[in-house]
mmCIF file of the N, C-alpha and C atoms, coordinates in Angstrom:
data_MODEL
# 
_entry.id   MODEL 
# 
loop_
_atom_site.group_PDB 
_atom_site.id 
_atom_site.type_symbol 
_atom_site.label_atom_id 
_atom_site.label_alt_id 
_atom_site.label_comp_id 
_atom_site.label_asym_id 
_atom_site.label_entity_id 
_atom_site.label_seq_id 
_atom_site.pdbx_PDB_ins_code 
_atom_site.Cartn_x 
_atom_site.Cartn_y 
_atom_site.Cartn_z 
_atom_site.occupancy 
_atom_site.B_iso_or_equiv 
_atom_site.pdbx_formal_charge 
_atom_site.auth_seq_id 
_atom_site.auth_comp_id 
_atom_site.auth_asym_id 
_atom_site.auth_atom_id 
_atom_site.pdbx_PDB_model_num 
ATOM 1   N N  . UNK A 1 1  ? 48.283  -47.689 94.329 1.00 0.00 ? 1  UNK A N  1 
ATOM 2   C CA . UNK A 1 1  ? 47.904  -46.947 93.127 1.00 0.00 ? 1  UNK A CA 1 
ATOM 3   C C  . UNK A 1 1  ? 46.619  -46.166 93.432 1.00 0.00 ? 1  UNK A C  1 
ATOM 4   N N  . UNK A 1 2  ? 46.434  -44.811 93.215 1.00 0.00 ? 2  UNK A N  1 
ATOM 5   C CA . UNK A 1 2  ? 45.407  -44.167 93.233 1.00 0.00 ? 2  UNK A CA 1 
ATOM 6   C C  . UNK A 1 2  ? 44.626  -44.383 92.714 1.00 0.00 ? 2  UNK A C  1 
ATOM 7   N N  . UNK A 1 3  ? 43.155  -44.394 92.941 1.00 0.00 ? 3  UNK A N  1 
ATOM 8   C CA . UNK A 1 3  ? 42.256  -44.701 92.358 1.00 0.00 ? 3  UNK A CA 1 
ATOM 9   C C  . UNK A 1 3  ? 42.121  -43.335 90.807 1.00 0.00 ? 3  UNK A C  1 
ATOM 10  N N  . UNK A 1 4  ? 41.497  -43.836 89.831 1.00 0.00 ? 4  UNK A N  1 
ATOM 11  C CA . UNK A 1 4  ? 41.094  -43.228 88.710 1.00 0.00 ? 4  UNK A CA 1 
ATOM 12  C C  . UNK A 1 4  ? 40.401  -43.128 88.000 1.00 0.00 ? 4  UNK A C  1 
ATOM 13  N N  . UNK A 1 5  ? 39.237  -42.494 87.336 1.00 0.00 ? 5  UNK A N  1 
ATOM 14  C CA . UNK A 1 5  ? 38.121  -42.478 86.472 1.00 0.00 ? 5  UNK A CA 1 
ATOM 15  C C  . UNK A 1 5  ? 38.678  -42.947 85.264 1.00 0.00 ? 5  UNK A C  1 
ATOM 16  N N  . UNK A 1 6  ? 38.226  -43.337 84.619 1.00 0.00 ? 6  UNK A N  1 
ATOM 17  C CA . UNK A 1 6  ? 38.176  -43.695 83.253 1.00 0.00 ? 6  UNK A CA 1 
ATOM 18  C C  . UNK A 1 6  ? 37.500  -43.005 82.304 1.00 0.00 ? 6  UNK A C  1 
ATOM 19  N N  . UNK A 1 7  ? 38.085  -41.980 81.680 1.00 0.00 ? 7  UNK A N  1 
ATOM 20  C CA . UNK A 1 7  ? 36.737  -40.985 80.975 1.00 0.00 ? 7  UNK A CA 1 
ATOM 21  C C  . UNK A 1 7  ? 37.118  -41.641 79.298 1.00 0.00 ? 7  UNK A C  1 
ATOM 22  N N  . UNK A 1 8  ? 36.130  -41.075 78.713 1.00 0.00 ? 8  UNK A N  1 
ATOM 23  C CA . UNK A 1 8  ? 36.788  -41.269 77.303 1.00 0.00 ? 8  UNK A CA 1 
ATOM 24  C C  . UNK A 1 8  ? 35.759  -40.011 76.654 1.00 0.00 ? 8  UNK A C  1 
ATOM 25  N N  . UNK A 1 9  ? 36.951  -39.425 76.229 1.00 0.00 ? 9  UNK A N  1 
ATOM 26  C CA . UNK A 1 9  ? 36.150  -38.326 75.062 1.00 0.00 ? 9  UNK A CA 1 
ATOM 27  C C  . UNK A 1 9  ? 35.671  -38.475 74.042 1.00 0.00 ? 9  UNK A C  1 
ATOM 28  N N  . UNK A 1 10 ? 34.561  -38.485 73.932 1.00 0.00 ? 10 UNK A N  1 
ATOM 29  C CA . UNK A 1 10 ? 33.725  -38.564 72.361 1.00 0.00 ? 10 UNK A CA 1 
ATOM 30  C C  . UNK A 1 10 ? 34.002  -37.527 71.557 1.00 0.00 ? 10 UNK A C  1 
ATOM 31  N N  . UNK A 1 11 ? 34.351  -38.529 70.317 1.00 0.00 ? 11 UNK A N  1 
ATOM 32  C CA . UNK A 1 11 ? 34.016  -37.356 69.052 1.00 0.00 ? 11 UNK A CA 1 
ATOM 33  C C  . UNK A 1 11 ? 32.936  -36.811 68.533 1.00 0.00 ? 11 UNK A C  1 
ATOM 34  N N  . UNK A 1 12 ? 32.599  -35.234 68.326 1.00 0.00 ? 12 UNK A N  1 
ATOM 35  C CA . UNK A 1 12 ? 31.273  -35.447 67.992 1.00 0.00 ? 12 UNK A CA 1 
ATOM 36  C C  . UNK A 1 12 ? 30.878  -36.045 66.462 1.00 0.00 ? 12 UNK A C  1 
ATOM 37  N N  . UNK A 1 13 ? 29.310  -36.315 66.596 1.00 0.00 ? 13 UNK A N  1 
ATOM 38  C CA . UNK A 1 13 ? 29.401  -36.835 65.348 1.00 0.00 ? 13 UNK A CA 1 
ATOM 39  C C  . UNK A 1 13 ? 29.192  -35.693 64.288 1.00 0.00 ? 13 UNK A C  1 
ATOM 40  N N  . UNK A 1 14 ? 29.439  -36.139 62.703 1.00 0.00 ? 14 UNK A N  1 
ATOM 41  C CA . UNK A 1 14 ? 29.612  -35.036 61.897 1.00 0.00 ? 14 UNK A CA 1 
ATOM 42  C C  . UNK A 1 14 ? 28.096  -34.900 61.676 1.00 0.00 ? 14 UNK A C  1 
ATOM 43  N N  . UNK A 1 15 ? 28.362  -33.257 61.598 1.00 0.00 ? 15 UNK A N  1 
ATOM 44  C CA . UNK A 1 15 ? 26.805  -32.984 61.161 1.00 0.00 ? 15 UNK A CA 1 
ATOM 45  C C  . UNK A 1 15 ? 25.742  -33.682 59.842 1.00 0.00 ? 15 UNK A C  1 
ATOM 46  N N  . UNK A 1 16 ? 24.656  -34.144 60.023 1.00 0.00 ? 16 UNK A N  1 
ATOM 47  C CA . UNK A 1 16 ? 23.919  -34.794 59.288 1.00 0.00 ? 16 UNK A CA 1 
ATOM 48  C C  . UNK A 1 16 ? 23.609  -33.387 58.114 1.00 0.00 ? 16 UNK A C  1 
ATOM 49  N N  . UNK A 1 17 ? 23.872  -33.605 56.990 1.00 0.00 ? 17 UNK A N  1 
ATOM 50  C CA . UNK A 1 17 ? 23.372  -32.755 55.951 1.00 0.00 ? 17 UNK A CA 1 
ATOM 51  C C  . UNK A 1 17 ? 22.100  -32.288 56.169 1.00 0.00 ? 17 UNK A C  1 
ATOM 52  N N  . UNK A 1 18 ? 21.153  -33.529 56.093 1.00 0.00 ? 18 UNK A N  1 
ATOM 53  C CA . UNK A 1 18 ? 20.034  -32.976 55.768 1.00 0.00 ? 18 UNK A CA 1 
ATOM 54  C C  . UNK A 1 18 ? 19.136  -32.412 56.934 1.00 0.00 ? 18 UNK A C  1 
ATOM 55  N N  . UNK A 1 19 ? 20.016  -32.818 57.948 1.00 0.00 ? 19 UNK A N  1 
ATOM 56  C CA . UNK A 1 19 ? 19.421  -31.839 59.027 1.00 0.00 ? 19 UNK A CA 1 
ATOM 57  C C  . UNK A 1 19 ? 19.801  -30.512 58.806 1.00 0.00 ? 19 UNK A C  1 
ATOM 58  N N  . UNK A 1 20 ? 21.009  -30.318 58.512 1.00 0.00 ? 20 UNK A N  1 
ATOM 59  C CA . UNK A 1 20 ? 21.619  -29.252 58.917 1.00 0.00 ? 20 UNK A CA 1 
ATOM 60  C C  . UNK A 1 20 ? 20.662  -27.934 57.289 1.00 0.00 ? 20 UNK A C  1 
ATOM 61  N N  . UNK A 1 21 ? 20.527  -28.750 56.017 1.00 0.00 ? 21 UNK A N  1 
ATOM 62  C CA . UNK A 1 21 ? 19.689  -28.000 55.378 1.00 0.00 ? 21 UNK A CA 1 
ATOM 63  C C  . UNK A 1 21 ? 18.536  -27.772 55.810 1.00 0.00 ? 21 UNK A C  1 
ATOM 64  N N  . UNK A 1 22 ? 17.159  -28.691 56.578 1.00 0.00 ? 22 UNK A N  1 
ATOM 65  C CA . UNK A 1 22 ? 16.428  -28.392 57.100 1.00 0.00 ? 22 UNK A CA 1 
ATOM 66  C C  . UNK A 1 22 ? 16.552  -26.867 58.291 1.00 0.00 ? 22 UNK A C  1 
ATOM 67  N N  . UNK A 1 23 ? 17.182  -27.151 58.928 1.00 0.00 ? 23 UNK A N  1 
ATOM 68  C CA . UNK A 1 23 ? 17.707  -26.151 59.906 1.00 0.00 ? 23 UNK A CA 1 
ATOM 69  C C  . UNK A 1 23 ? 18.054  -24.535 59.446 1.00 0.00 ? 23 UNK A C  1 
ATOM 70  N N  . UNK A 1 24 ? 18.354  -24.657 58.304 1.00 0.00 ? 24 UNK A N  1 
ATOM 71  C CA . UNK A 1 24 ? 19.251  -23.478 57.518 1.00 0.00 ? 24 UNK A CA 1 
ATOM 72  C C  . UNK A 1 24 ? 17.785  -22.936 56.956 1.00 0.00 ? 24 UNK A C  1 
ATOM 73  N N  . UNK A 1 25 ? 16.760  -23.955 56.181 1.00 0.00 ? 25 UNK A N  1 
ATOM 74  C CA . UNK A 1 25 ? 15.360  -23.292 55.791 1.00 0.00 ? 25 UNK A CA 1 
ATOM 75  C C  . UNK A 1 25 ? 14.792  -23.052 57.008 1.00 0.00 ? 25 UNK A C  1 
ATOM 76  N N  . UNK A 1 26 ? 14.216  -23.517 58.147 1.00 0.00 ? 26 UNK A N  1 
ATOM 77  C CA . UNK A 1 26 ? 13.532  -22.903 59.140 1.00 0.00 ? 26 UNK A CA 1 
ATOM 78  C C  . UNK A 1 26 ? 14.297  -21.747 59.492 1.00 0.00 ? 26 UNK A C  1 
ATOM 79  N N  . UNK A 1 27 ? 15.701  -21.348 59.907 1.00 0.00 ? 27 UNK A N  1 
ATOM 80  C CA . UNK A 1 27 ? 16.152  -20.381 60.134 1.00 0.00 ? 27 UNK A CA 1 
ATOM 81  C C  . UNK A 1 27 ? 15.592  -19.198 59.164 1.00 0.00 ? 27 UNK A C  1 
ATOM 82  N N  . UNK A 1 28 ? 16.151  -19.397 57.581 1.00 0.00 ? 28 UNK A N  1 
ATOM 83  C CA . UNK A 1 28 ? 15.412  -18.605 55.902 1.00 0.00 ? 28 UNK A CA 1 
ATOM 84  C C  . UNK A 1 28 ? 14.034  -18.234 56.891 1.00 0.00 ? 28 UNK A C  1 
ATOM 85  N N  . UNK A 1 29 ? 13.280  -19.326 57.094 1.00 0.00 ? 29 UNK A N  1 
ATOM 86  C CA . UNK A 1 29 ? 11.764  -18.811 57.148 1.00 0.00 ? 29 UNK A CA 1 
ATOM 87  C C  . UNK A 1 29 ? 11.400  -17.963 58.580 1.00 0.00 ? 29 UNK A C  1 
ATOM 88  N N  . UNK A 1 30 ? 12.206  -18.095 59.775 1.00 0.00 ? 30 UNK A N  1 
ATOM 89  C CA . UNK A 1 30 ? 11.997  -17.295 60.543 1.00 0.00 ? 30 UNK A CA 1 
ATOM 90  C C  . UNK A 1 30 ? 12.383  -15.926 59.987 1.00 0.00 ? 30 UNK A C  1 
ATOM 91  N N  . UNK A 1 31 ? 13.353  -15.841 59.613 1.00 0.00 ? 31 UNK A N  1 
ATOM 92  C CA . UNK A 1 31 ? 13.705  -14.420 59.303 1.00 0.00 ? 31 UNK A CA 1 
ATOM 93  C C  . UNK A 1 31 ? 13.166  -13.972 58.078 1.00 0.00 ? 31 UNK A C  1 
ATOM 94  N N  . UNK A 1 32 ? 12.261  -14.610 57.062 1.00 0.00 ? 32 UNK A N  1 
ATOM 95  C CA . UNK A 1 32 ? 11.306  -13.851 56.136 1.00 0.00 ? 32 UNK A CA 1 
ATOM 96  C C  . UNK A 1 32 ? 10.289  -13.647 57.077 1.00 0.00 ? 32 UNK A C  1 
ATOM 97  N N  . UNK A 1 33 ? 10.006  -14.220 58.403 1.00 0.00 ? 33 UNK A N  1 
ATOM 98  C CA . UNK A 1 33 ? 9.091   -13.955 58.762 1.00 0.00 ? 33 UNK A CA 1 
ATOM 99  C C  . UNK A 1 33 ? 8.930   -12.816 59.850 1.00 0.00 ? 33 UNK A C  1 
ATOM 100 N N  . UNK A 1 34 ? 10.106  -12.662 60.752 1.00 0.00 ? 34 UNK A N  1 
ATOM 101 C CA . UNK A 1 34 ? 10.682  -11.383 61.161 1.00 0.00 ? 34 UNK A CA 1 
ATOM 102 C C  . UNK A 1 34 ? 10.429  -10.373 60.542 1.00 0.00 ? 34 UNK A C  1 
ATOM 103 N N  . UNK A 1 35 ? 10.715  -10.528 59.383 1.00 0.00 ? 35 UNK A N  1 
ATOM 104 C CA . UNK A 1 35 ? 10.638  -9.403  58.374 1.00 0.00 ? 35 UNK A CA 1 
ATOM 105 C C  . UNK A 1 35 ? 8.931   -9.033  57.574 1.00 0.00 ? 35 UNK A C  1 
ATOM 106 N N  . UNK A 1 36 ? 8.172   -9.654  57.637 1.00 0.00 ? 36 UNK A N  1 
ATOM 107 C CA . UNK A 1 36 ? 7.041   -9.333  57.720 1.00 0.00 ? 36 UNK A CA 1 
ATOM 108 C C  . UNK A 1 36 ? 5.894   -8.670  58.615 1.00 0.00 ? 36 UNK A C  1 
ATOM 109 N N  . UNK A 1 37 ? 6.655   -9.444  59.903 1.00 0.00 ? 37 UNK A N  1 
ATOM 110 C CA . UNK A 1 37 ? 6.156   -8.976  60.891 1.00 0.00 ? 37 UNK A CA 1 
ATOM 111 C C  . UNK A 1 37 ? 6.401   -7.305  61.416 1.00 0.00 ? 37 UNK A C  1 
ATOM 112 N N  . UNK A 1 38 ? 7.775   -6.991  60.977 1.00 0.00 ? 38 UNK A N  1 
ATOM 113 C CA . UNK A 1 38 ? 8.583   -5.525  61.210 1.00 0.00 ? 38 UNK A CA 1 
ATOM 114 C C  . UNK A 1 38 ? 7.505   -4.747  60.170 1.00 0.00 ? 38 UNK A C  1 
ATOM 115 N N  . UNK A 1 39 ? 6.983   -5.513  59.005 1.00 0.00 ? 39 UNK A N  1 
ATOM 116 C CA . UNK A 1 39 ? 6.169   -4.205  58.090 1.00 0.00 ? 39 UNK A CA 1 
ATOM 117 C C  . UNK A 1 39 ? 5.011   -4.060  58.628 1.00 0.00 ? 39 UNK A C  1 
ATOM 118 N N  . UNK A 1 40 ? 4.310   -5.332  58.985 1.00 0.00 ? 40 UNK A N  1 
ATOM 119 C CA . UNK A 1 40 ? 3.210   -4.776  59.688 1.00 0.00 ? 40 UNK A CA 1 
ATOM 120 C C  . UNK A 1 40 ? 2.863   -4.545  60.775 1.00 0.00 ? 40 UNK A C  1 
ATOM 121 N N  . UNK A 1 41 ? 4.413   -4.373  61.604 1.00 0.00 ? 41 UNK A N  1 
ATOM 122 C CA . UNK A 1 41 ? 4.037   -3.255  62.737 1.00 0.00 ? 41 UNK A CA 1 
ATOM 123 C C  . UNK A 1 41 ? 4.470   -1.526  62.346 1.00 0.00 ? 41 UNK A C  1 
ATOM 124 N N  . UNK A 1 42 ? 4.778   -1.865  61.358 1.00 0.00 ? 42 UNK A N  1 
ATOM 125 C CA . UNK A 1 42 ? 5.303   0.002   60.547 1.00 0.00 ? 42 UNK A CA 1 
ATOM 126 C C  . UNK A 1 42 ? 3.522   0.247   59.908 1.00 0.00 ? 42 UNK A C  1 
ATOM 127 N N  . UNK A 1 43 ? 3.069   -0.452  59.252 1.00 0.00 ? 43 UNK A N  1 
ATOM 128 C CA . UNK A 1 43 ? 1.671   0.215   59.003 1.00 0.00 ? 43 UNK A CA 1 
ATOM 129 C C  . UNK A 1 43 ? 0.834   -0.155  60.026 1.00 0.00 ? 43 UNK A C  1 
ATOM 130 N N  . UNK A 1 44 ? 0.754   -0.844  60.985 1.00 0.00 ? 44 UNK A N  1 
ATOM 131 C CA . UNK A 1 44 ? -0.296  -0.299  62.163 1.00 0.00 ? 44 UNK A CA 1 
ATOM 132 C C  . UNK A 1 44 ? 0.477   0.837   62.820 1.00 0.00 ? 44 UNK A C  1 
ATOM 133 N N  . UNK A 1 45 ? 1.854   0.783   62.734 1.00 0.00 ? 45 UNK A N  1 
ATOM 134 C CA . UNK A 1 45 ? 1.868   2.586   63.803 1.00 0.00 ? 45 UNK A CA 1 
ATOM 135 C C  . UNK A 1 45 ? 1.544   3.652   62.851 1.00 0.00 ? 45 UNK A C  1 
ATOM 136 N N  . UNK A 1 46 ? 1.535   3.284   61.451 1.00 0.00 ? 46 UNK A N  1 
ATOM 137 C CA . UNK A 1 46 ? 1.030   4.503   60.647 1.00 0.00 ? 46 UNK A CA 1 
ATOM 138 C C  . UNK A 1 46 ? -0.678  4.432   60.903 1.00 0.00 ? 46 UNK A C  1 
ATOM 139 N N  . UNK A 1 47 ? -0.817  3.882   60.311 1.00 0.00 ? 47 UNK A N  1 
ATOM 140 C CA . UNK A 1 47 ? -2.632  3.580   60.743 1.00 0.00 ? 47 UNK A CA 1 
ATOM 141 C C  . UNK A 1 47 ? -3.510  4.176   62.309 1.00 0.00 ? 47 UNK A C  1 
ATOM 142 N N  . UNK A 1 48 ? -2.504  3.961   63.415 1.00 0.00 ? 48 UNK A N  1 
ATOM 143 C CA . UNK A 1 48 ? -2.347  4.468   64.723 1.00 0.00 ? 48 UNK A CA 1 
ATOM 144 C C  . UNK A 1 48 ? -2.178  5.842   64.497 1.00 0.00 ? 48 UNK A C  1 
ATOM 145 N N  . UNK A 1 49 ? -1.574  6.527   63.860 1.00 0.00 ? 49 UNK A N  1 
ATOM 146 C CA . UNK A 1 49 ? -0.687  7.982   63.863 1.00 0.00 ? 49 UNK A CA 1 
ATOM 147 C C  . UNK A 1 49 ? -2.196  8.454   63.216 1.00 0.00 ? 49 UNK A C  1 
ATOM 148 N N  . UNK A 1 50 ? -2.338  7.983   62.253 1.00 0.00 ? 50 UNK A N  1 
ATOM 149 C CA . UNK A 1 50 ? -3.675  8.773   60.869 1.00 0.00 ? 50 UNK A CA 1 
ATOM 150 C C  . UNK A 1 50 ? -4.920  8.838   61.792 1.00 0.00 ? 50 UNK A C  1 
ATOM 151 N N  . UNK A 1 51 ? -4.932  7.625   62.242 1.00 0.00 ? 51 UNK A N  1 
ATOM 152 C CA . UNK A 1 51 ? -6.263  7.641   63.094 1.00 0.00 ? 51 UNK A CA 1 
ATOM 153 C C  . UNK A 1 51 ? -6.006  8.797   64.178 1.00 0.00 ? 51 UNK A C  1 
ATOM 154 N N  . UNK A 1 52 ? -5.329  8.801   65.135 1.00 0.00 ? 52 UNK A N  1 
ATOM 155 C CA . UNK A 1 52 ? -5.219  9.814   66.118 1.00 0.00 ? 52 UNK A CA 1 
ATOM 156 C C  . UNK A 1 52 ? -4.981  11.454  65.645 1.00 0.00 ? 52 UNK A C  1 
ATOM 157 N N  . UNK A 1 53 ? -4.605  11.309  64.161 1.00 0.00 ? 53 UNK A N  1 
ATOM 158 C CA . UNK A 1 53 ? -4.570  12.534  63.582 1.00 0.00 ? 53 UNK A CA 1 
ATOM 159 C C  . UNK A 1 53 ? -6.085  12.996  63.496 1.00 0.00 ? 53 UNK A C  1 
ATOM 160 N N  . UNK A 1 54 ? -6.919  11.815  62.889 1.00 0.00 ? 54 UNK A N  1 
ATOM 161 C CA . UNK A 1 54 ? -8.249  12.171  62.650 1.00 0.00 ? 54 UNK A CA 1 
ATOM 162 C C  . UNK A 1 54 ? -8.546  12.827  63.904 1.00 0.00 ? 54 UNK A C  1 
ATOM 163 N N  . UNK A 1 55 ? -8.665  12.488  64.902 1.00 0.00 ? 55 UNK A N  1 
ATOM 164 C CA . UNK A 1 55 ? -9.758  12.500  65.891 1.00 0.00 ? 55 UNK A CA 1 
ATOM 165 C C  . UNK A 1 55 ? -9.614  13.742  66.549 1.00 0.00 ? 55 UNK A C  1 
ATOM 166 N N  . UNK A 1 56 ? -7.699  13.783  66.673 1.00 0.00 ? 56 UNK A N  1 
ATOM 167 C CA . UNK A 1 56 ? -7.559  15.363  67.040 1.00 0.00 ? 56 UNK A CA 1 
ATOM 168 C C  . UNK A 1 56 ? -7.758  16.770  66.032 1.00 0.00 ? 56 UNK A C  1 
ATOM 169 N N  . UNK A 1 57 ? -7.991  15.968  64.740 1.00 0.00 ? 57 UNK A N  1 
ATOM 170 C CA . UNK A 1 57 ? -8.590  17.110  64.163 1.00 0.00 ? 57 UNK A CA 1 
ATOM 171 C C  . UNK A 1 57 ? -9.933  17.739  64.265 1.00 0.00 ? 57 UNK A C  1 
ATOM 172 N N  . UNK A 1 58 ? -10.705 15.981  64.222 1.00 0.00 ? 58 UNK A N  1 
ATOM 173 C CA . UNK A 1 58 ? -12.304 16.345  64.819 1.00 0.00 ? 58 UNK A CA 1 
ATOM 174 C C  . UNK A 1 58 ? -12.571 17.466  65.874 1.00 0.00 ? 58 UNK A C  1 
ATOM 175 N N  . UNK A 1 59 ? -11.720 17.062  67.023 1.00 0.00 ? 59 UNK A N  1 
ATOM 176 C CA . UNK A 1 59 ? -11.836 17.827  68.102 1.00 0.00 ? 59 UNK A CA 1 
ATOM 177 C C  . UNK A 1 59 ? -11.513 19.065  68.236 1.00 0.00 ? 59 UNK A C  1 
ATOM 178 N N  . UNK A 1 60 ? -10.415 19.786  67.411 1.00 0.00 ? 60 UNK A N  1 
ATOM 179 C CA . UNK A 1 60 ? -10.132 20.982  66.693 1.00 0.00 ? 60 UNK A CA 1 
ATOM 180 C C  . UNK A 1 60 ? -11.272 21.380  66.213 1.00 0.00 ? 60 UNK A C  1 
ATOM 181 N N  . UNK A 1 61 ? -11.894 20.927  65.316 1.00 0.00 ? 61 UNK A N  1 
ATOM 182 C CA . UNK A 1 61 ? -12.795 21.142  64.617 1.00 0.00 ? 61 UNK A CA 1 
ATOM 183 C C  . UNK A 1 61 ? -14.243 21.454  65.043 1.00 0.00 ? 61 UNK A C  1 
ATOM 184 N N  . UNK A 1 62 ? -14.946 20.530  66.628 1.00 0.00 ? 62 UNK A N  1 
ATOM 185 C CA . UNK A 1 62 ? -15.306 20.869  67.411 1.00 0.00 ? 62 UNK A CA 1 
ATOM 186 C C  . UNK A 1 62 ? -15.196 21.689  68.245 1.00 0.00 ? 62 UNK A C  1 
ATOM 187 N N  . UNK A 1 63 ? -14.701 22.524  68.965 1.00 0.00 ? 63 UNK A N  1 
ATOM 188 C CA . UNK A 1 63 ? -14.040 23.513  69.821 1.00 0.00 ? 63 UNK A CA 1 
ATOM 189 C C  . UNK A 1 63 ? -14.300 24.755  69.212 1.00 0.00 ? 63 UNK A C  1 
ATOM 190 N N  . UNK A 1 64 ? -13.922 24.802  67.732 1.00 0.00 ? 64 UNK A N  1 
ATOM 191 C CA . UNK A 1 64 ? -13.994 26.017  66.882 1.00 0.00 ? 64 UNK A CA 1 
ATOM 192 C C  . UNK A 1 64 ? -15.600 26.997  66.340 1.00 0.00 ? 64 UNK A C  1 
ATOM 193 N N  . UNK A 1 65 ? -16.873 25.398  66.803 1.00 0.00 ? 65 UNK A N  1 
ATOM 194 C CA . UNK A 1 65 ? -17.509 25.778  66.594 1.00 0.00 ? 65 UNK A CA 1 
ATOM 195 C C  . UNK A 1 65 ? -18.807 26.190  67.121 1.00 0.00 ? 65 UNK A C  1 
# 
């Protein structure tokens, strides 16, 4: 007789609720937090844009006179 492993397949176990709600709010809170993060990189590139507007106006403004 050939030799043979003996495996046995596990079932997995069923998901624990209250993990799985925990899990579902950290997910909620990464992605409110994604989403905060996306606005305040939209007003520092505006803030970036205004400022560099300033300066090349200064310098316009210098040159002219």
């Amino acid at each position: 007789m050939p030799w043979q492993l003996g495996f046995r397949v596990a079932k997995p176990a069923p998901p624990d609720e209250g993990r799985v709600r925990e899990l579902e709010a950290r997910v909620a809170d990464l992605e409110q937090s994604q989403a905060r993060l996306a606005e305040v990189e939209e007003r520092l590139d505006f803030n970036e844009r205004m400022l560099a507007s300033q300066r090349d106006a200064a310098r316009l403004g210098e040159g002219s006179q």
